[in-house]
C-alpha positions in Angstrom: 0.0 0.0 0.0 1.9 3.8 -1.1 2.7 5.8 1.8 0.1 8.5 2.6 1.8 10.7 4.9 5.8 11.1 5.7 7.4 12.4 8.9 9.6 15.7 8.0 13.1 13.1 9.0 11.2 10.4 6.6 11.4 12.8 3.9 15.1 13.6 4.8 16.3 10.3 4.5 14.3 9.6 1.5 15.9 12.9 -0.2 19.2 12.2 0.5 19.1 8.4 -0.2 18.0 9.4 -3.5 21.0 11.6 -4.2 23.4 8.5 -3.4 24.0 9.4 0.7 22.5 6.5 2.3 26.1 4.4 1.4 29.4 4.8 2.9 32.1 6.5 1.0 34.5 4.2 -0.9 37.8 3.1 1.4 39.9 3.5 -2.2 39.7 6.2 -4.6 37.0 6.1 -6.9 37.1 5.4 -10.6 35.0 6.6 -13.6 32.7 4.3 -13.3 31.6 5.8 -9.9 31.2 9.0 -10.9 29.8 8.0 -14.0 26.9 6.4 -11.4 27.1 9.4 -9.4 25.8 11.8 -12.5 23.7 8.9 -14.0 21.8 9.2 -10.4 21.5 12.5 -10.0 20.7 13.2 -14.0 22.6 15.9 -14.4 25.9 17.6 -12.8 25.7 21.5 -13.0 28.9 23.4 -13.7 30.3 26.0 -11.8 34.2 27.4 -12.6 34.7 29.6 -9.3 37.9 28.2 -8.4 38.4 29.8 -4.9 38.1 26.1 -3.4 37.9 24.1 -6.5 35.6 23.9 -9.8 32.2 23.6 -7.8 30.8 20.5 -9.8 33.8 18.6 -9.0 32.8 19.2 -4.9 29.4 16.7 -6.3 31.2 13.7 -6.8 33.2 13.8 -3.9 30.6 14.6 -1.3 29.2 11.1 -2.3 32.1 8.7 -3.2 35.3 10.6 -1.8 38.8 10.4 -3.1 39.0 10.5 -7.0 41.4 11.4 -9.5 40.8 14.3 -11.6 41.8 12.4 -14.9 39.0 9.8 -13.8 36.8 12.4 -13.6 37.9 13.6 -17.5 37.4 10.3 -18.5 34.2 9.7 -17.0 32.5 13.0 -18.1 34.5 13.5 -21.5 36.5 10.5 -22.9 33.6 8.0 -22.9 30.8 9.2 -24.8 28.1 8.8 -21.7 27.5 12.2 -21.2 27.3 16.0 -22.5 27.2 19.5 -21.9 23.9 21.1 -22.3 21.1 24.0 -20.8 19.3 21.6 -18.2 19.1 23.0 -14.7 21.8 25.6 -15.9 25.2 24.7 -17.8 25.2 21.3 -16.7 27.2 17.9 -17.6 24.0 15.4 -18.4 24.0 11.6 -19.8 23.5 11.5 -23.7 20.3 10.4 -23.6 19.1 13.4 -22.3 20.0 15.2 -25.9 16.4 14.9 -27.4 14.6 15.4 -24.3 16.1 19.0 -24.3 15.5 19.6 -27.7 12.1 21.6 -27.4 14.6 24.0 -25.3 17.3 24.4 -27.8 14.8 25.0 -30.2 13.2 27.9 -28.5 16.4 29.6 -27.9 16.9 33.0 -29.2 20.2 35.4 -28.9 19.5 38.3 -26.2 19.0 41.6 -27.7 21.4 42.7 -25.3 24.1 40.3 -26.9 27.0 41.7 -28.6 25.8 39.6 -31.6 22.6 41.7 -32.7 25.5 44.6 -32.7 27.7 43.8 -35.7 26.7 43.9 -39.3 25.5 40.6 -41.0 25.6 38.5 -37.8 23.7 35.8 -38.9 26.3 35.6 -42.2 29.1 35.6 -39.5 27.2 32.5 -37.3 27.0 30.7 -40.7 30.6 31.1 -41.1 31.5 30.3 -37.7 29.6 27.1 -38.1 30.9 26.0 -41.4 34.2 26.8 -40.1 33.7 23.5 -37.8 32.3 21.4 -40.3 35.3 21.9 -42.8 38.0 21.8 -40.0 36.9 20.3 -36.8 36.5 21.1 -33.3 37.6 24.1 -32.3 37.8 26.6 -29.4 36.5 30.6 -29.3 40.3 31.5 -29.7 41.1 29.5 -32.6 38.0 31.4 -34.2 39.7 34.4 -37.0 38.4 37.9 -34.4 35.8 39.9 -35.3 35.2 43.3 -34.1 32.9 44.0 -31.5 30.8 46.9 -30.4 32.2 50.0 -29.1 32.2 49.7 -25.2 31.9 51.8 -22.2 34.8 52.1 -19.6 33.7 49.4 -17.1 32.0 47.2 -19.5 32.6 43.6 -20.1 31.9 41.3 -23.0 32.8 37.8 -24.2 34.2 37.9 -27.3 32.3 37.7 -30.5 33.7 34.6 -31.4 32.5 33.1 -27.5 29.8 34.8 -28.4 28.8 32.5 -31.8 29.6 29.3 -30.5 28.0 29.9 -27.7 25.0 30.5 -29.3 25.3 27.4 -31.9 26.0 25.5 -28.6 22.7 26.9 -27.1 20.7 25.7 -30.2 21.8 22.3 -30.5 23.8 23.2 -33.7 27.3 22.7 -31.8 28.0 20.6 -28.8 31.3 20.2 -26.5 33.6 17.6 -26.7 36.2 18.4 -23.9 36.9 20.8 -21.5 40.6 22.7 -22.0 42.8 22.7 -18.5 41.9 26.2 -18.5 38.0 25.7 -18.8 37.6 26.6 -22.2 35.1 24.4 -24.3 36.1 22.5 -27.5 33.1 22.5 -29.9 32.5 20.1 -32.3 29.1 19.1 -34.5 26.8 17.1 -32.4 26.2 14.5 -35.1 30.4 14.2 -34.4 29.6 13.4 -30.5 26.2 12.5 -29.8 25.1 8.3 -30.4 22.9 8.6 -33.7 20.1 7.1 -31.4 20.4 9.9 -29.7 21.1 12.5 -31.7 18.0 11.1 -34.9 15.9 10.9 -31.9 12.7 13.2 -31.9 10.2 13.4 -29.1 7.2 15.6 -28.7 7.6 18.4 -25.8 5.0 17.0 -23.3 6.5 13.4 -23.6 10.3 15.3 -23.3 8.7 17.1 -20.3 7.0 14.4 -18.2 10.4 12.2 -18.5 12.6 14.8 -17.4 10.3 15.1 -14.3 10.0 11.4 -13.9 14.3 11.6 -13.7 13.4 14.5 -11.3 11.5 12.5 -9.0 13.7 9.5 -8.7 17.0 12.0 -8.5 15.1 13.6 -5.4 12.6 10.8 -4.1 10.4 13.1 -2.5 9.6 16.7 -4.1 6.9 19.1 -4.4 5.3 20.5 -8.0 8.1 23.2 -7.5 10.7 21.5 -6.7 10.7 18.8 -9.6 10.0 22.2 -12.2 13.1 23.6 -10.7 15.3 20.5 -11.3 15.6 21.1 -15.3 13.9 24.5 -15.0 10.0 24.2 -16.3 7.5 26.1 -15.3 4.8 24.7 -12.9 2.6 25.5 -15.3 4.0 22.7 -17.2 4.6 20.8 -15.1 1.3 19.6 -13.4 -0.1 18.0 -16.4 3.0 15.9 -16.7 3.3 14.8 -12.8 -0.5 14.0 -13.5 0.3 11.5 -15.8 3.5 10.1 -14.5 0.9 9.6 -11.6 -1.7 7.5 -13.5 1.3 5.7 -14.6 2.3 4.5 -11.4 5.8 6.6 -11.5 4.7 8.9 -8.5 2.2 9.4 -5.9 0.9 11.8 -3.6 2.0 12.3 -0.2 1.9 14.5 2.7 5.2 15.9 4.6 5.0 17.2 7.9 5.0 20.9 8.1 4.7 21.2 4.1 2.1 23.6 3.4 2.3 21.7 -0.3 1.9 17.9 -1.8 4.4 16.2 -2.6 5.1 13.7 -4.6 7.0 10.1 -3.9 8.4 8.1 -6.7 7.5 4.9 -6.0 11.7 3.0 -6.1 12.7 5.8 -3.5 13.9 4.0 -0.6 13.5 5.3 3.0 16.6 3.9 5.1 16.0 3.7 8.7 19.3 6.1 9.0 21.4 8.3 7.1 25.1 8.5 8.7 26.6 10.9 5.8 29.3 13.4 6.6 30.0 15.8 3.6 30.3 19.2 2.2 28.5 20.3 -0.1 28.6 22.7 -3.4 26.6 25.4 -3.4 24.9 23.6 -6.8 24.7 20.5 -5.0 21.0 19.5 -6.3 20.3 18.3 -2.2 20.3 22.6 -1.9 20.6 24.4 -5.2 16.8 25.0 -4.7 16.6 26.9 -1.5 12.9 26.6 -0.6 13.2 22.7 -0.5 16.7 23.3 1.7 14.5 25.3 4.1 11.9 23.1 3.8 14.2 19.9 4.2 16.7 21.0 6.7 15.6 24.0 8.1 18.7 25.4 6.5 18.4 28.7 5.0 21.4 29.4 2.2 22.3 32.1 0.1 25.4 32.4 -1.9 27.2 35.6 -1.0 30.2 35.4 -4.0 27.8 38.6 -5.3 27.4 40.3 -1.8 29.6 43.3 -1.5 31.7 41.6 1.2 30.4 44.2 4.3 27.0 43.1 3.9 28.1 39.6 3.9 26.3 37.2 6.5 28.6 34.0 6.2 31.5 34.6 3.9 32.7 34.5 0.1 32.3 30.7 -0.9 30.3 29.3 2.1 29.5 25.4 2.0 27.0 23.5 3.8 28.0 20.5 6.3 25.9 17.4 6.0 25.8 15.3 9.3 24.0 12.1 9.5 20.9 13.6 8.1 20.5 17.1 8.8 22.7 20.1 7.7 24.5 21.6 10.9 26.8 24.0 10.1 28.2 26.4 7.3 31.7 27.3 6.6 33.9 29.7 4.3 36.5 28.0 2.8 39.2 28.9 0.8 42.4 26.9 -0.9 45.2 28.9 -0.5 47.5 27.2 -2.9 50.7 29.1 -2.1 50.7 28.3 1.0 49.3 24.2 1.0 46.4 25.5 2.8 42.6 24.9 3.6 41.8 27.8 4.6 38.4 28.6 7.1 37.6 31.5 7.0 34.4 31.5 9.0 32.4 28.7 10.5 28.9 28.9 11.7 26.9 26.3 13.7 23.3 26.0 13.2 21.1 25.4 16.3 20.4 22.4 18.0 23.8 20.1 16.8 25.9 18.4 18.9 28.8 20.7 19.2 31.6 18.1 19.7 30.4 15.8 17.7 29.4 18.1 15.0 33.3 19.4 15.3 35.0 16.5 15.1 33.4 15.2 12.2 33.7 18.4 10.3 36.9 18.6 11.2 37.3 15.1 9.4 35.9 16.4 6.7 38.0 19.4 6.1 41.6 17.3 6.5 40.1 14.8 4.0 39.2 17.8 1.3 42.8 19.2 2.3 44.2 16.0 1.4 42.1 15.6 -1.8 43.2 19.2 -2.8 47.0 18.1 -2.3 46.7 20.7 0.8 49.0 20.1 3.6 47.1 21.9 6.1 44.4 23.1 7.7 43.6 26.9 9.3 40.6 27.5 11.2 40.0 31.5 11.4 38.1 33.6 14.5 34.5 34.3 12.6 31.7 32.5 13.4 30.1 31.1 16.2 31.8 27.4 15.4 35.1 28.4 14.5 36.3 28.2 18.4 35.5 24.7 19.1 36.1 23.6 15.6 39.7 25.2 15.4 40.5 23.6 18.9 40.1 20.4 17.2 41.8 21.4 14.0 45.0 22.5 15.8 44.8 19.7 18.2 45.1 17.4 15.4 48.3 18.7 14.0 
């Protein structure tokens, strides 16, 4: 009989087994195949470049499995043909098979009016060329592009080039897709028919049907969601959405359920598991899908998050690049970290404790946590700063561990 009604810690435990924390982290260092599983569960693996800690969708894997190399990582995401880059929640890594679901999306994309594109004379004769440029030579990158003048700009203003410009546009429309990343970020386009399995790529769907399975790899990627919550995950509207959850409901997919303290229903997919605990210890990326949508975080955890990279730093509540602390099941702290390369450190810059935790035990396992990242990172140290209300009992324990 389908549950009717789950406790606020059921829902917990069934959210977070869904997004692969109900296992222990691997003794050994994980290999592509993990992570491969890692983004294969979650659907999708948004990207992130700040690289004040470390490229943020990098954190994803390693919250779940632990230890990995970054060449397995290459190989999972890049070298194997499982998985591309496309617009799903927002620049994300997903699996191929994902290509015609988001086709509806690349089809509807049009270039900004702001964009530097609608600026230059002939623009859609110069997005022919750039394209037919790839066709006749191959994969290329925005600097191996021949320049092309821009628009006159404004002390202060800033622009991608017209060339990142192009190709990111043909990237946006399906016309171009990525085959690697460069060590310095930079994408290396190529024609999708060049990367994507024909099965894939030939593949046409209608937009409802492309819809209703994107929220039926929602549901199982978060086990228990409301309306909202599964539109957020590849960015529907709700509007949308509730004809699709309808039917993924008549077909048995998802049901109904109440969450303590939800003022909303929810929905269950029926393979989410509920384990009786959940003993995970990991930070987390600010896109981590488990709190990239803050009203489920709140919701979930009690947990209010904000990113504060775009706070000017004296109006800043927690710090620069602040990173949640999952323990067992509930999220109880925050801290601002910071990898200061030159000097082989982790560096915390603040670290706040949210009520109700366990203070020492809370502290030792975050503290855990941070040498393990350090180590990861190739950091030889840790450095616990004076902000926050944590940063006393968790730098005790950091320096008493030297």
């Amino acid at each position: 009989m389908p549950r009717k009604r789950l406790s606020l810690s059921e829902a917990r435990r069934i959210a977070l087994a869904a997004q692969g924390f109900a296992k222990p982290r691997r003794e050994k260092p994980a290999g592509a195949g993990q992570i491969r599983g890692v983004i294969e569960r979650l659907g999708l693996l948004q990207l992130d470049f700040v690289n004040v800690l470390l490229p943020a969708h990098r954190l994803i894997p390693y919250s779940r499995l632990g230890t990995y190399s970054h060449a397995a990582f290459d190989r999972a995401v890049y070298e194997n043909g499982h998985f591309t880059e496309q617009w799903a929640h927002e620049a994300s890594i997903v699996p191929v098979s994902s290509w015609p679901l988001l086709q509806h999306r690349r089809q509807a994309h049009q270039t900004s009016p702001r964009s530097p594109l609608r600026k230059i004379p002939n623009h859609q004769r110069y997005l022919a060329s750039t394209l037919e440029l790839v066709r006749a030579n191959g994969a290329l990158t925005a600097n191996e592009l021949p320049t092309h003048p821009g628009p006159k700009t404004k002390p202060g203003d800033w622009h991608r080039s017209i060339a990142r410009c192009a190709l990111d546009y043909h990237f946006a429309r399906g016309n171009l897709a990525v085959r690697k990343r460069l060590s310095n970020f930079q994408r290396v386009y190529d024609l999708p028919e060049r990367l994507i399995p024909p099965e894939h790529h030939r593949r046409t769907i209608t937009s409802n049907d492309a819809q209703r399975e994107l929220l039926a790899r929602a549901a199982a990627a978060m086990g228990v969601a409301t309306a909202r919550d599964l539109a957020d995950y590849y960015r529907m509207t709700v509007r949308d959405c509730l004809p699709r959850l309808a039917e993924l409901a008549d077909a048995g997919t998802i049901h109904e359920v109440k969450v303590e303290s939800w003022n909303e229903p929810a929905w269950l997919h029926t393979a989410a598991r509920l384990p009786r605990s959940v003993n995970a210890s990991a930070l987390l990326s600010p896109f981590d899908p488990v709190v990239w949508y803050r009203p489920r975080a709140e919701r979930l955890f009690d947990f209010h998050y904000r990113i504060e990279i775009y706070v000017p730093e004296s109006k800043r509540r927690w710090g620069y690049y602040v990173l949640p602390f999952l323990c067992g099941d509930r999220i109880a702290a925050r801290v601002d970290l910071k990898a200061d390369r030159d000097k082989g450190t982790l560096v915390v810059r603040s670290a706040h404790a949210e009520q109700g935790i366990d203070t020492d035990t809370v502290a030792s396992k975050l503290a855990a946590e941070l040498y393990c990242l350090a180590h990861w990172l190739g950091l030889e140290s840790v450095a616990v700063g004076r902000r926050g209300n944590f940063a006393l009992p968790l730098g005790k324990l950091v320096r008493a561990s030297v």
